[in-house]
Backbone as numpy.savetxt, mean C-alpha at the origin, in Angstrom:
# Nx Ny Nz CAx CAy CAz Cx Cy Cz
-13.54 35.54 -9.51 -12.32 35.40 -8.72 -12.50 34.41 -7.57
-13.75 34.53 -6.97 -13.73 33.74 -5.84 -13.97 32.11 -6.28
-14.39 31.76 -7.38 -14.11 30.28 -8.15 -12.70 29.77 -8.18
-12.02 30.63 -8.50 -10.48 30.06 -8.86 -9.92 29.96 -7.48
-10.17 30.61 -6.62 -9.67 30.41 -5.12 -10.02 29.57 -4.34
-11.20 29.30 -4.62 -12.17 27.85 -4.02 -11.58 26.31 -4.82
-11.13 26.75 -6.14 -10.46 25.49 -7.27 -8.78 25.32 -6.45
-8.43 26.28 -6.33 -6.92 26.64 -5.42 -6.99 25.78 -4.06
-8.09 26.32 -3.02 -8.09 25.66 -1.76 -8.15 24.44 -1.91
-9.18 23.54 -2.83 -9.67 22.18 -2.98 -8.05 21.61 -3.51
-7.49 21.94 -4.77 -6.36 21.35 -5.32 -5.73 21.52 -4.08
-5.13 21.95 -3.12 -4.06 22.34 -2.75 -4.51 21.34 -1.07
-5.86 21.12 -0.94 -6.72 20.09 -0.13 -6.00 18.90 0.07
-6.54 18.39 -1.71 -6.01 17.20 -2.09 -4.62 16.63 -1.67
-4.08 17.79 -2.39 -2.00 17.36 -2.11 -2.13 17.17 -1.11
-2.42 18.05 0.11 -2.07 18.26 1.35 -2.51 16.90 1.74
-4.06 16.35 1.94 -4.44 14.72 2.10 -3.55 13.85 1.48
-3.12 13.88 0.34 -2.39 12.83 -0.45 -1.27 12.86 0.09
0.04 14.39 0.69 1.08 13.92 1.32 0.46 13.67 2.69
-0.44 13.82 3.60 -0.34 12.77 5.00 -0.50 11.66 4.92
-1.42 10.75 4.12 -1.39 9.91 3.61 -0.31 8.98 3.20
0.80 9.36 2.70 1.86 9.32 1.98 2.82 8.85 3.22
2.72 9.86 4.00 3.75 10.02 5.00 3.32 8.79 6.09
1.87 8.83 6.62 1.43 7.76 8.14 1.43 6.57 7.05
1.80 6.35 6.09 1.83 4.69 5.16 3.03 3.86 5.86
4.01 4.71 6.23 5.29 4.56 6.79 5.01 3.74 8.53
4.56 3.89 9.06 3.82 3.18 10.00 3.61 2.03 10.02
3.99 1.23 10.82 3.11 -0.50 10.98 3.03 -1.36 12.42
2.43 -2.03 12.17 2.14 -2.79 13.66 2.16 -4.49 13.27
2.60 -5.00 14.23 2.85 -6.39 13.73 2.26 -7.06 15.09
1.78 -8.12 15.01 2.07 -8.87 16.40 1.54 -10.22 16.22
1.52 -11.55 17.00 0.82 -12.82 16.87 0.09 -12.98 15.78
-0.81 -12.39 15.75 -1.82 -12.94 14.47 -1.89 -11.72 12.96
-1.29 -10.76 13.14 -1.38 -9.78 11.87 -0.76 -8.75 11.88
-0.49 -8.76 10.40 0.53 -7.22 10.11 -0.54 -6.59 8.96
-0.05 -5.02 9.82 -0.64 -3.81 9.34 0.39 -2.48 9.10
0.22 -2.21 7.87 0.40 -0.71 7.30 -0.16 -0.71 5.89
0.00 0.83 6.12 -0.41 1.65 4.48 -1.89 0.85 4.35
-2.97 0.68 4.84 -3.83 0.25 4.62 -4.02 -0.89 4.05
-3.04 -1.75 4.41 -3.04 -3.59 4.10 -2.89 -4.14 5.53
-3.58 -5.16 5.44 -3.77 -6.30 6.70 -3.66 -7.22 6.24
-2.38 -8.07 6.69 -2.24 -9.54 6.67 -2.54 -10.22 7.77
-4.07 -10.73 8.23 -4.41 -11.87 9.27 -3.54 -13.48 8.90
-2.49 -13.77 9.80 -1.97 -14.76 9.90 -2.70 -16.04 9.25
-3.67 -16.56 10.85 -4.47 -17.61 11.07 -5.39 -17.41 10.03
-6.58 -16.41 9.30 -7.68 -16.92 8.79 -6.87 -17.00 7.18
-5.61 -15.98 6.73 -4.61 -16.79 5.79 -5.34 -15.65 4.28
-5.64 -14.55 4.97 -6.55 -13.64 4.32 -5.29 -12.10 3.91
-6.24 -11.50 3.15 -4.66 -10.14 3.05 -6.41 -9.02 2.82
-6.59 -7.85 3.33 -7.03 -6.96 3.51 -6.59 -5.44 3.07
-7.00 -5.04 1.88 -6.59 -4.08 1.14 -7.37 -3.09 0.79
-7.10 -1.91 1.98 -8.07 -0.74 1.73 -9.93 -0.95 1.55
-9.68 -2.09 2.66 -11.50 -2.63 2.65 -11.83 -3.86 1.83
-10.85 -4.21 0.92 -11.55 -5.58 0.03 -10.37 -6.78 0.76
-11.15 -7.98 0.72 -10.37 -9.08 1.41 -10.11 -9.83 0.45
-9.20 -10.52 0.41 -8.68 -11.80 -0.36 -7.87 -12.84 0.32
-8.07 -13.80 -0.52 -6.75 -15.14 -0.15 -5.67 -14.48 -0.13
-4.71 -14.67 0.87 -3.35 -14.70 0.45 -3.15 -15.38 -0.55
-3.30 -16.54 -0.54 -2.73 -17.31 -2.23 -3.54 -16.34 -3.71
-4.26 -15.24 -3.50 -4.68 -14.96 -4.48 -3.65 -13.45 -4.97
-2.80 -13.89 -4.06 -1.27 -12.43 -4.52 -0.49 -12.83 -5.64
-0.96 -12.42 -6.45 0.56 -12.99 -7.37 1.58 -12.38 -7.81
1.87 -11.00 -7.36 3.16 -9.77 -7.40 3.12 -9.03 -6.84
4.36 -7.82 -6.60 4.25 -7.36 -5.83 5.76 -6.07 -6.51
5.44 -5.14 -6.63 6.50 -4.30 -7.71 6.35 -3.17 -7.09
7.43 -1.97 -7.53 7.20 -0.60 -6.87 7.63 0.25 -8.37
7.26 1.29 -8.14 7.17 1.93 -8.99 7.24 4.08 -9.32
8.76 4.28 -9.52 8.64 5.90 -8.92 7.78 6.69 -9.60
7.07 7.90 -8.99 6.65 8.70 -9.46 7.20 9.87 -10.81
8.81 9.59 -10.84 9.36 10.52 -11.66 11.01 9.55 -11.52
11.83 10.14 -12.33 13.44 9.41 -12.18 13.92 10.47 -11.10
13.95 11.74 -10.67 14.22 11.93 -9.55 13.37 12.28 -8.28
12.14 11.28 -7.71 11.31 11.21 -7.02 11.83 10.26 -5.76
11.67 11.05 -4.45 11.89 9.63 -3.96 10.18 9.00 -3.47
9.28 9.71 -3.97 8.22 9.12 -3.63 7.76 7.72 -4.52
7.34 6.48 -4.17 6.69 5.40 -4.79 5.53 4.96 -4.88
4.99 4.22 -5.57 3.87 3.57 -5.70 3.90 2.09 -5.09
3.93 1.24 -4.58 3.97 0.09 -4.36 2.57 -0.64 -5.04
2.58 -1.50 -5.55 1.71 -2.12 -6.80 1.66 -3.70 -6.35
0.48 -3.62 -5.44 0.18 -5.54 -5.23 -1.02 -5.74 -6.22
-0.24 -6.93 -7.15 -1.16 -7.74 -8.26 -1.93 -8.57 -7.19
-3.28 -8.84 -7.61 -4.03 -9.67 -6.73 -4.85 -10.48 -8.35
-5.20 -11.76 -7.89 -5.56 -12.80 -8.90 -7.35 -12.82 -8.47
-7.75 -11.22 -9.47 -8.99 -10.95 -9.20 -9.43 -9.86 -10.42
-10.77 -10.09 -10.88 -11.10 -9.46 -11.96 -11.52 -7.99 -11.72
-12.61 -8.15 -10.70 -12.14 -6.67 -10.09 -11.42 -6.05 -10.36
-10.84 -6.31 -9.22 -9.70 -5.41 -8.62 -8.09 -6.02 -8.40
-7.57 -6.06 -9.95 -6.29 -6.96 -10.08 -5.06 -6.03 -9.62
-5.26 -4.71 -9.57 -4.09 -3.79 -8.84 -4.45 -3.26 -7.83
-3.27 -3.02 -6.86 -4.10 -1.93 -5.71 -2.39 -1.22 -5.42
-2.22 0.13 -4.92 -1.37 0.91 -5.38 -1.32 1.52 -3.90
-0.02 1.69 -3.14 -0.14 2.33 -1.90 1.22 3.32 -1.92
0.84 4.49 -1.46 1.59 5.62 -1.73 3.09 5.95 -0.76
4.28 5.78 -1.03 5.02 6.30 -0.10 6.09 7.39 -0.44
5.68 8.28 0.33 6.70 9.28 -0.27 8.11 9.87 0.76
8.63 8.38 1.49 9.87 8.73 2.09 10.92 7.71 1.11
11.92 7.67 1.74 13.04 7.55 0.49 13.30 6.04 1.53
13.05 4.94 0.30 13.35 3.54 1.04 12.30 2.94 1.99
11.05 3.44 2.04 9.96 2.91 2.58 8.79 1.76 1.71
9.26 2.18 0.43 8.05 1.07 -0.15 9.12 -0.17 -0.78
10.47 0.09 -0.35 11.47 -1.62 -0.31 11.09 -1.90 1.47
11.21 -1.27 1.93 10.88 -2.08 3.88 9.46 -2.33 3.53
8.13 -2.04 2.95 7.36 -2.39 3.01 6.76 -3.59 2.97
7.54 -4.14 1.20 7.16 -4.53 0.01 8.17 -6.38 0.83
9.22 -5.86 1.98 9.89 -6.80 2.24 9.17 -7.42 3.60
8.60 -6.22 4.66 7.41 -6.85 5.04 5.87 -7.44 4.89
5.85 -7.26 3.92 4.57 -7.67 3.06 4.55 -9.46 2.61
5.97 -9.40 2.44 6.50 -10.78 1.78 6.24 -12.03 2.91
7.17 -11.28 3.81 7.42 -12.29 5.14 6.25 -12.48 5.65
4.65 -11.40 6.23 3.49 -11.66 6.31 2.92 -12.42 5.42
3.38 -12.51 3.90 2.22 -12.97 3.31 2.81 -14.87 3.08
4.32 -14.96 3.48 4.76 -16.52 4.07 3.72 -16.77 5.17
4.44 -16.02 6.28 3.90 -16.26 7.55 2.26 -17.01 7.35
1.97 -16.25 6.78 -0.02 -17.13 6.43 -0.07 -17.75 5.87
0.79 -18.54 5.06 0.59 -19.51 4.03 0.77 -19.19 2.43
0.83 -17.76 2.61 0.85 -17.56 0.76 2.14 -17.82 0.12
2.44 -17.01 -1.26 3.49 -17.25 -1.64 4.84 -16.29 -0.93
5.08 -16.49 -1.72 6.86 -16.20 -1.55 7.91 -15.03 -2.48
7.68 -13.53 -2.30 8.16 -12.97 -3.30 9.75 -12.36 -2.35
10.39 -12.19 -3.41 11.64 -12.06 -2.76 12.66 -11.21 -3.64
């Protein structure tokens, strides 16, 4: 008995991490040289994009899509293609209603602002 309750606390861990997570993605900071949320950094000047610890060119973005969890979910996936063998997807979680279109639209304008492309 005390296995399945310890399997209970851990599952129920997880969700609980995965919705705060979910929720502080909604957050961002912008100013002179870089924009930040959901664990992406766009540095202006060095013209770089920073994703959950791995760095790349901005010019090495080549999409940028969202994607629901269910047809009546308002939680999303936001899905930046990066032009890398690695690590060609990277997936950031939002689970308020209309946060990963404000994201996905500041993501765009940062990733002009540095020189990259242009999704729209």
């Amino acid at each position: 008995m005390e296995f399945f309750t310890i399997i209970i606390i851990v599952v129920l861990g997880i969700i609980g991490y995965l919705f705060l997570k979910g929720f502080l993605n909604t957050r961002y900071t912008v100013n002179e040289s870089e924009f930040k949320q959901g664990g992406v950094t766009v540095n202006f000047k060095d013209r770089t994009i920073n994703i959950n610890g791995h760095s790349f060119g901005v010019d090495q973005v080549t999409g940028m899509r969202y994607r629901s969890f269910s047809s009546n979910s308002k939680a999303k996936n936001v899905i930046i293609e990066i032009d890398d063998f690695k690590r060609p997807r990277h997936k950031i979680v939002f689970l308020t209603s209309g946060q990963s279109e404000k994201f996905m639209q500041r993501l765009s304008t940062a990733l002009r602002k540095a020189g990259g492309p242009s999704f729209k």
